[in-house]
C-alpha positions in Angstrom: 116.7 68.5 147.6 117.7 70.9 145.1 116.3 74.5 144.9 114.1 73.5 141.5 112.6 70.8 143.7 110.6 73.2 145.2 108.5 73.6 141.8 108.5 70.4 140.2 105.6 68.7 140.5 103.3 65.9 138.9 100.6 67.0 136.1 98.8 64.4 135.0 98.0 64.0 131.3 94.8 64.1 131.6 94.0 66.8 133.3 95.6 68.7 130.4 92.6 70.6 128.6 93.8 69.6 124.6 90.7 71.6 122.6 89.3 74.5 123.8 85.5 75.5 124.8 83.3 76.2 122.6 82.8 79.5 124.6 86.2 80.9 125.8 85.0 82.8 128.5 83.2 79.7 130.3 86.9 78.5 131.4 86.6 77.7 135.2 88.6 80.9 137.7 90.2 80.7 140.7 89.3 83.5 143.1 91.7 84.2 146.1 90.8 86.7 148.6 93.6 87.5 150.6 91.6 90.2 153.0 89.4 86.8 154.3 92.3 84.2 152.7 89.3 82.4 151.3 89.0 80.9 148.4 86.3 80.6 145.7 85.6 78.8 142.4 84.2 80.4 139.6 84.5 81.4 135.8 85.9 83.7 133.9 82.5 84.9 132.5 82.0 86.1 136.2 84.6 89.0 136.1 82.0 91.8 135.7 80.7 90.7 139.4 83.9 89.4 140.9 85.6 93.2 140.1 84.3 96.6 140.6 83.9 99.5 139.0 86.7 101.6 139.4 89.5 99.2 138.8 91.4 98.7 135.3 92.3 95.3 133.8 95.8 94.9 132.1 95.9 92.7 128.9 98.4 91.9 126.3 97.9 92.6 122.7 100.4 91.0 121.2 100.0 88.9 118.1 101.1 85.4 117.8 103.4 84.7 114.7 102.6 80.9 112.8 106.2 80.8 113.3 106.7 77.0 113.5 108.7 76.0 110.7 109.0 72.6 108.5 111.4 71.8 105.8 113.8 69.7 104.1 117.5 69.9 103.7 118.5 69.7 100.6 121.8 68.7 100.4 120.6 65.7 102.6 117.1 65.3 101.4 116.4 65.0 105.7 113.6 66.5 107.3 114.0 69.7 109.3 112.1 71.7 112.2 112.9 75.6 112.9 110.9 78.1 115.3 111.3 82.0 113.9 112.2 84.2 116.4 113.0 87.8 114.7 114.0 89.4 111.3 116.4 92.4 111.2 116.0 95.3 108.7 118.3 93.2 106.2 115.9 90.7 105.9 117.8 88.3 108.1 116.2 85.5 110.2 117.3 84.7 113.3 115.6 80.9 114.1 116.2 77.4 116.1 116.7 74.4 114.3 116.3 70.8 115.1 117.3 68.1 112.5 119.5 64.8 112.7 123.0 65.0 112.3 124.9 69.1 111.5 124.1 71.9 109.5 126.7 73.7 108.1 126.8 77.3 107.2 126.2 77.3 103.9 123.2 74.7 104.0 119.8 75.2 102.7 116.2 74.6 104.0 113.5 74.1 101.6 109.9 75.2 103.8 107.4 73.5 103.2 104.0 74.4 103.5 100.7 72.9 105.5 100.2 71.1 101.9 103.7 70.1 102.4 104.4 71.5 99.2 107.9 73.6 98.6 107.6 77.3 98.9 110.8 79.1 99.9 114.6 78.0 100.7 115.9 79.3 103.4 120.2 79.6 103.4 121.8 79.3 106.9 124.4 82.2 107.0 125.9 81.4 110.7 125.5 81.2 114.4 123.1 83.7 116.3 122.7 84.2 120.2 121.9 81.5 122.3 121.9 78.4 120.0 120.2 80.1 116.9 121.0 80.1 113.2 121.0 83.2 111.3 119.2 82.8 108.1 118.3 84.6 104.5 115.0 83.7 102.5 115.3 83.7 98.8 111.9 86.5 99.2 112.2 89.9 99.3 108.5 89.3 101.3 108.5 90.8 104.3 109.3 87.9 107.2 105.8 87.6 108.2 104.3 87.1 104.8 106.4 84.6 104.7 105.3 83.1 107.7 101.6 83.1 106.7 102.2 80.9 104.1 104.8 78.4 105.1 104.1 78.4 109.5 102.3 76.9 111.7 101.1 77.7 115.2 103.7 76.6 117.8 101.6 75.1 120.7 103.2 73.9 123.6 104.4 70.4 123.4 101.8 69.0 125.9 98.6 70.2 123.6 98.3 67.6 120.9 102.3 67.2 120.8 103.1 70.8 119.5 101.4 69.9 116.1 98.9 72.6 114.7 95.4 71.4 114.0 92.8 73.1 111.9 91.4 76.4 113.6 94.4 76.6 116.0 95.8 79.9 114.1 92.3 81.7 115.4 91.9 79.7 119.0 95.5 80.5 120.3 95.1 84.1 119.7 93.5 86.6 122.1 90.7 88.1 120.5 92.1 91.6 120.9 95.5 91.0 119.5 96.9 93.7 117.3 100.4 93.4 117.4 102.7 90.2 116.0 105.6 89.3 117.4 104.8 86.6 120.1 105.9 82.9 119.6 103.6 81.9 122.2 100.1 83.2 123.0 99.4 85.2 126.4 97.0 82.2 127.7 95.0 83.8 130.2 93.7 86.5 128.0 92.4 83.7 125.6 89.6 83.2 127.9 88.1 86.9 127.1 85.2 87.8 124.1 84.0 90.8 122.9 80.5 90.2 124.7 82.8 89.9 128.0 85.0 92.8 127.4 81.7 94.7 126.6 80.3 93.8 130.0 83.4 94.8 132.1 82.9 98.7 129.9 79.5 98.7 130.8 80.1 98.3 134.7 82.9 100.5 134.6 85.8 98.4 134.8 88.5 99.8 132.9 91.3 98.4 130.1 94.7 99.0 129.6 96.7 97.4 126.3 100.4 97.1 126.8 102.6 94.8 124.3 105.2 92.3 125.5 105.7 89.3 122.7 106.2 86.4 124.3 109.7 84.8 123.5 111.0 81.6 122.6 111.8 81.1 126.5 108.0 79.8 127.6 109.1 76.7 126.1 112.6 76.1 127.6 112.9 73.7 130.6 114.7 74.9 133.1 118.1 72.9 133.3 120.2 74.5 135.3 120.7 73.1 139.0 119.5 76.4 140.3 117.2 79.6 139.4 120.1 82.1 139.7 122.1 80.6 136.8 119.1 80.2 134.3 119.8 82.6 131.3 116.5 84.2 130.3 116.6 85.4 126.2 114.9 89.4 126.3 111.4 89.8 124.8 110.4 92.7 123.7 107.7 94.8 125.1 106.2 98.2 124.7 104.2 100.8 127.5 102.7 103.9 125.7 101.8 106.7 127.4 98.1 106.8 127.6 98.4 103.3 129.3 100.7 104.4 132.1 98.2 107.6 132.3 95.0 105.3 132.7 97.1 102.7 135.2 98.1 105.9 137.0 94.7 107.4 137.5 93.4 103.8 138.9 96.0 103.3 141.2 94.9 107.2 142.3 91.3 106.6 142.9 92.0 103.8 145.0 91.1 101.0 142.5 92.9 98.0 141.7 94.8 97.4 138.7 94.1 93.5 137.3 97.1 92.0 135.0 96.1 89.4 132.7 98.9 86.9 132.5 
């Protein structure tokens, strides 16, 4: 038995939620109490009695990109399938393509919109990091203007196969997201709503924002024969001061600090 073995195990399909509920905050919780090692069911809607006043919760606000991309090559008139990563300050993309047969520097993409309709080419320049292609738009747009008009929201592969449905671009987004950058949404703070996060201030539980955008990694399998020679890609993240501060004074009061995903 190999190291991975240890975490592989057998999901079925139809335990896999594929829309969400109608109210985000009814999601069923796990509650493990590791003073009694008990263990109770709830939901999340329970928060404002399962914590206490006193302690902070950490959440994510980054902002998920529509950074699924579709398009057609057109010296080969064959469909292809990117994923936008980053831009640089020249207006480079760096992305991950998936098509039959080889691109070539050189090669353009035509995007396509959800109408399917051709919006902007898109000139593969070289090799990036990791696999990628680095690419130019023929916009001077910034990248996610761009991406508003021609992307889609990259859900994993096990919610309706990947494919975006209608709604999807405001469902898999936190509701307190402020920052874009993330290919992926920070899942367990999808199951908060203003009325909730209202009702955690009004007990006195606290809130702390930090940033981390969630890379293109959350969707790689893990393929190497052990965890040690798995090559993560970096994802960027950001702590400001007041956050530390308010973390800080939790920690010193004695309450406990709660990180959402």
């Amino acid at each position: 038995m190999s190291e991975l073995d240890h975490y592989d195990y057998e999901l079925p399909r139809d335990l896999v939620a594929q829309e969400p509920l109608r109210s985000r905050a009814d999601a069923r919780l796990m509650v493990v109490d590791r003073r009694t090692q008990s263990i109770a069911h709830h939901h999340v809607r329970d928060l404002p009695e399962i914590l206490a006043p006193g302690d902070c919760l950490v959440l994510n606000d980054t902002q998920v990109v529509p950074a699924q991309l579709f398009g057609t090559r057109q010296q080969t008139g064959g469909r292809w399938q990117g994923l936008f990563l980053a831009s640089d300050e020249n207006g480079i993309w760096q992305v991950l393509a998936k098509t039959r047969g080889k691109v070539a520097p050189g090669e353009t993409v035509m995007l396509l919109d959800e109408e399917m309709r051709e919006v902007v080419s898109l000139s593969m320049i070289g090799r990036g990091e990791g696999g990628s292609w680095l690419a130019l738009p023929d916009s001077d747009e910034p990248a996610l203007e761009i991406l508003q008009r021609v992307g889609r929201v990259p859900l994993p592969h096990y919610i309706h196969g990947g494919q975006m449905r209608p709604g999807d671009r405001e469902r898999y987004q936190t509701v307190y997201a402020q920052h874009p950058g993330a290919v992926a949404a920070p899942t367990a703070g999808l199951h908060f709503t203003p009325e909730l996060l209202a009702r955690l201030k009004q007990r006195g539980i606290g809130s702390a924002f930090v940033t981390l955008h969630v890379g293109v990694d959350t969707f790689r399998p893990i393929t190497s024969p052990d965890l040690d020679s798995h090559v993560m890609h970096s994802e960027w993240g950001r702590l400001e001061h007041s956050a530390a501060d308010k973390i800080a004074r939790c920690r010193a009061a004695g309450g406990r600090i709660v990180a959402v995903g």
